[in-house]
N, CA and C atoms as a LAMMPS dump frame, in Angstrom:
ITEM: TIMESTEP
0
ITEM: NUMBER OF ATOMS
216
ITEM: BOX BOUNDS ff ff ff
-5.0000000000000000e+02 5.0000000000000000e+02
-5.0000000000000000e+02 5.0000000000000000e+02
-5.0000000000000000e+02 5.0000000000000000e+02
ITEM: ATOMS id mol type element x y z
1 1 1 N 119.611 396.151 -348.96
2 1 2 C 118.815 395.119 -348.323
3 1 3 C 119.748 394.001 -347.882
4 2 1 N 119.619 393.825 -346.59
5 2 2 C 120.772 392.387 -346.174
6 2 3 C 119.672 391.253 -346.634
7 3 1 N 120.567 390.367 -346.336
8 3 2 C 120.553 388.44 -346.783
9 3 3 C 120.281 388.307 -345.858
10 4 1 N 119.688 387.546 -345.525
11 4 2 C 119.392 386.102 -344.366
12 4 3 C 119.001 384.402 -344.94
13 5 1 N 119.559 383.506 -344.059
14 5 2 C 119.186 382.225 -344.087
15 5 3 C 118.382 381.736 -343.095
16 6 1 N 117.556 381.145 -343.495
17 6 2 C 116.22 380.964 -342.42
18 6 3 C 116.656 379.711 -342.432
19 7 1 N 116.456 378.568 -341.221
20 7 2 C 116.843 376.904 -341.314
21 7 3 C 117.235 376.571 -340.3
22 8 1 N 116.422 375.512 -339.991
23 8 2 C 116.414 374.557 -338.388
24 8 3 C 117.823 373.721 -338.183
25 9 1 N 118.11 374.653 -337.398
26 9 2 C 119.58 373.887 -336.602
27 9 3 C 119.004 372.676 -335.132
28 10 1 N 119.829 371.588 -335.844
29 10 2 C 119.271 370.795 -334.706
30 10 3 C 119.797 369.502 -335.18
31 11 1 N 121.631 369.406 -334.712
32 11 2 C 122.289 368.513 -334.469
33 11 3 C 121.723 367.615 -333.659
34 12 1 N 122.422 366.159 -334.155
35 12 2 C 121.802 365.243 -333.365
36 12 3 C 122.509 365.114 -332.038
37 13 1 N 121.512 364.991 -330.895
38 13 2 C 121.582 364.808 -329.512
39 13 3 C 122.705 366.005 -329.297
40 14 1 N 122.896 367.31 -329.882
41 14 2 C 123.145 368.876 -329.095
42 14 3 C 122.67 369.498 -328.874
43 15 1 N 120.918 369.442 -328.523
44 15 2 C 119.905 370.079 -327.946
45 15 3 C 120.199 371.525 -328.26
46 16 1 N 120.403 372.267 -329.771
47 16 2 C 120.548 373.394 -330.213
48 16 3 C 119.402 373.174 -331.107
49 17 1 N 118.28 372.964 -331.007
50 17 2 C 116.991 373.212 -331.651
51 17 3 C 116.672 374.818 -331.625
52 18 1 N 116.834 375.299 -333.122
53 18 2 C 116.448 376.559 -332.903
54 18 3 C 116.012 376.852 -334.041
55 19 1 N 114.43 376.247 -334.118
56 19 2 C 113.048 376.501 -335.07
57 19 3 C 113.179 377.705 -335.818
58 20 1 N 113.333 378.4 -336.795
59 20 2 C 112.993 379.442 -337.906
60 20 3 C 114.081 380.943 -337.281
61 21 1 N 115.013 379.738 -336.772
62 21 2 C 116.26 380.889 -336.702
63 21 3 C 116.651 381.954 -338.283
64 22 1 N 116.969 383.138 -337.893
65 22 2 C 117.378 383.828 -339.517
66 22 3 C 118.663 384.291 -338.755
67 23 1 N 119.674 384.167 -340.083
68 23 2 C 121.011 384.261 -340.058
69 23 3 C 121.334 385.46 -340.703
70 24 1 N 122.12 386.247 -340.634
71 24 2 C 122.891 386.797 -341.496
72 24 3 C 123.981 385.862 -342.346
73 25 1 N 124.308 385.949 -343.573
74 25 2 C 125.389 385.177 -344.132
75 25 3 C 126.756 384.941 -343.477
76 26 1 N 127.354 386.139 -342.377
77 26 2 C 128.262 386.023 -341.797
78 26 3 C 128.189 384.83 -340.478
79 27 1 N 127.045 384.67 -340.103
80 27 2 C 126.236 384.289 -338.971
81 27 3 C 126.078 382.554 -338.986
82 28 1 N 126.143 382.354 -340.422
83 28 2 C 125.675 380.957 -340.748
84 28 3 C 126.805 380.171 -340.985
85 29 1 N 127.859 381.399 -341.882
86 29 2 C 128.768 380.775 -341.641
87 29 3 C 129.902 380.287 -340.774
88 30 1 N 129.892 381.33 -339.611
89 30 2 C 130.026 380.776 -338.498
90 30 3 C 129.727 379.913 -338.111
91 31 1 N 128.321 379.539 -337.841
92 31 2 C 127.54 378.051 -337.342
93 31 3 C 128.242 377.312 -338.019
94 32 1 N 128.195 377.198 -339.006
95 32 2 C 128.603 376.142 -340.031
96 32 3 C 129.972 375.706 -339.94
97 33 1 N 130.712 376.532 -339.596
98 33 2 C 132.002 376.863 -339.341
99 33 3 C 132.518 375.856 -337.956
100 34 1 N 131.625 376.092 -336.877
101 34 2 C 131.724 375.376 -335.507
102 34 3 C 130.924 374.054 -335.639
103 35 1 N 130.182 374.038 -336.181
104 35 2 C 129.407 372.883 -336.304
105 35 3 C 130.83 371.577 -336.983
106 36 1 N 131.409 372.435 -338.147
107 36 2 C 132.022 371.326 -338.87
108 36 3 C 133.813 370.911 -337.604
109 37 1 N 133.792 371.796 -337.219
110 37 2 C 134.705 371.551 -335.816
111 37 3 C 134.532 371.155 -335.234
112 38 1 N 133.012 371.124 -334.197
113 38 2 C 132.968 369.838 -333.461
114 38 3 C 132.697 368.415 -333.823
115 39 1 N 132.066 368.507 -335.452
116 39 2 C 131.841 367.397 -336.222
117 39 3 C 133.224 366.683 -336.247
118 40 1 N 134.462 367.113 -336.56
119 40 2 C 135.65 366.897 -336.728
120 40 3 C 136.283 366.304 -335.378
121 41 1 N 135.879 366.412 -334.582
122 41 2 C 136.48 366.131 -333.146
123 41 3 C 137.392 367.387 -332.289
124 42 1 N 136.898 368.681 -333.105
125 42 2 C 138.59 369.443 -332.948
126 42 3 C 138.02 370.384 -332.161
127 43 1 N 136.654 370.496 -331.416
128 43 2 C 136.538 371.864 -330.553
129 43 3 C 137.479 371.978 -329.397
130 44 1 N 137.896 371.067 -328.742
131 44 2 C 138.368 371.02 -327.629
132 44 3 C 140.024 372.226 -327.959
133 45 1 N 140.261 371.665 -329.339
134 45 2 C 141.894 372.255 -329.611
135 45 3 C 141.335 374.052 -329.938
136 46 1 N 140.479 373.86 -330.449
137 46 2 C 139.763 374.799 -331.287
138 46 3 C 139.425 375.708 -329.96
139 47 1 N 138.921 375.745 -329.244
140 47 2 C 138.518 376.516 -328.174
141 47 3 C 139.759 377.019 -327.369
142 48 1 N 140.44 375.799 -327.328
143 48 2 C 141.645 376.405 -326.819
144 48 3 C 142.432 377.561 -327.545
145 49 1 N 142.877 377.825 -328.569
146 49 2 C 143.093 379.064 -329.475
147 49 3 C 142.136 379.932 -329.555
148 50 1 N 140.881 379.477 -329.411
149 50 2 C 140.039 380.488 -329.815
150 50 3 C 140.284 381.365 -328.254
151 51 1 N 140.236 380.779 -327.11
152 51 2 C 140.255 381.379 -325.812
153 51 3 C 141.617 382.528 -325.854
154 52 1 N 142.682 381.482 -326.459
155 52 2 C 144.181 382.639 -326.156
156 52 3 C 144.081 383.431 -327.228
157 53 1 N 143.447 383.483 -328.722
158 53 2 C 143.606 384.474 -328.962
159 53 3 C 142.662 385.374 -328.388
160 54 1 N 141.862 385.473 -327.648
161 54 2 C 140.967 386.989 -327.175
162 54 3 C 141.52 387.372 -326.185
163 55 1 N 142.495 386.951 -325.535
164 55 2 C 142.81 386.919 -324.731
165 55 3 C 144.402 387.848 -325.102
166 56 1 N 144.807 387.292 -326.198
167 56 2 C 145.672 388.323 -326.704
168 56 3 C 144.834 389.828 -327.44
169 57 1 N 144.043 389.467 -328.002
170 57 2 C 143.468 390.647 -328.323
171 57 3 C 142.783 391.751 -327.253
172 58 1 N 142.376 391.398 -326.188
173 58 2 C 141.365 392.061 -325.406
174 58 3 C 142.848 392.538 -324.295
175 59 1 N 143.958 391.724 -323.617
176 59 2 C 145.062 392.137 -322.801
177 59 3 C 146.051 392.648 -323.286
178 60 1 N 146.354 391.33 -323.46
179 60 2 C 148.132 391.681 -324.231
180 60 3 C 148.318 392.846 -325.13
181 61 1 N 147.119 393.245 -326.429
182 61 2 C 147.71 393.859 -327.522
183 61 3 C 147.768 395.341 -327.272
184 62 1 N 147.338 395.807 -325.724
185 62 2 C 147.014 397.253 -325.713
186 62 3 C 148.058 397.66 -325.12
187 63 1 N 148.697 396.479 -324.483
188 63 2 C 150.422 396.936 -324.047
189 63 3 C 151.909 396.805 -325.179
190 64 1 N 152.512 397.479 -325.074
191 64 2 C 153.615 397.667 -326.277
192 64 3 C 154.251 396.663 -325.509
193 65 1 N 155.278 395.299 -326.388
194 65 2 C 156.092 394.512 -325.546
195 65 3 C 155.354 394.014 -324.221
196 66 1 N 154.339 393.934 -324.228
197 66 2 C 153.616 393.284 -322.678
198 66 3 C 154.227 394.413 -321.383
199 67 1 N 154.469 395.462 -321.663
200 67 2 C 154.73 396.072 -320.63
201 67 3 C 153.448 396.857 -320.073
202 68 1 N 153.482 396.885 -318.549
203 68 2 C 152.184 397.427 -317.994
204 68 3 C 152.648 398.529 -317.754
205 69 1 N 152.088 399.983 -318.253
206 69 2 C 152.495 401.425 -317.843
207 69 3 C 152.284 401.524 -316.425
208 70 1 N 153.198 402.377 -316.026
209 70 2 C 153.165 402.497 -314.496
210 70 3 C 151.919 403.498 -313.894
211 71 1 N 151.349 402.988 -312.793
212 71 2 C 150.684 404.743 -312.244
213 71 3 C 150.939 405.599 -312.086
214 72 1 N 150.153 406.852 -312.084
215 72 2 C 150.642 408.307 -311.764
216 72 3 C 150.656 408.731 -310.369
């Protein structure tokens, strides 16, 4: 049987009102996770890494040494 957290998200003036949302535990803590980052002042830095790493994960990591195999 999974977990869930049921509970009204609804920072002040971030119009993320979202009435009898259910979370998974991984899910919340995420929220919780970004919430306390932009609370902090740090999304701006925070997004920025968050952008290059997918960006390494989804391009870069499927090439050995960043090399692009040639066509056939």
């Amino acid at each position: 049987m999974s977990s869930f957290i049921s509970f009204r998200m609804a920072p002040r003036g971030a119009g993320m009102d979202i009435t009898g949302a259910r979370w998974g535990l991984d899910g919340a803590e995420a929220i919780l996770k970004l919430r306390a980052i932009r609370a902090n002042g740090d999304f701006d830095e925070y997004w920025a890494f968050h952008l290059a790493r997918e960006h390494e994960r989804v391009h870069k990591s499927r090439y050995a040494n960043n090399h692009l195999p040639q066509p056939v």
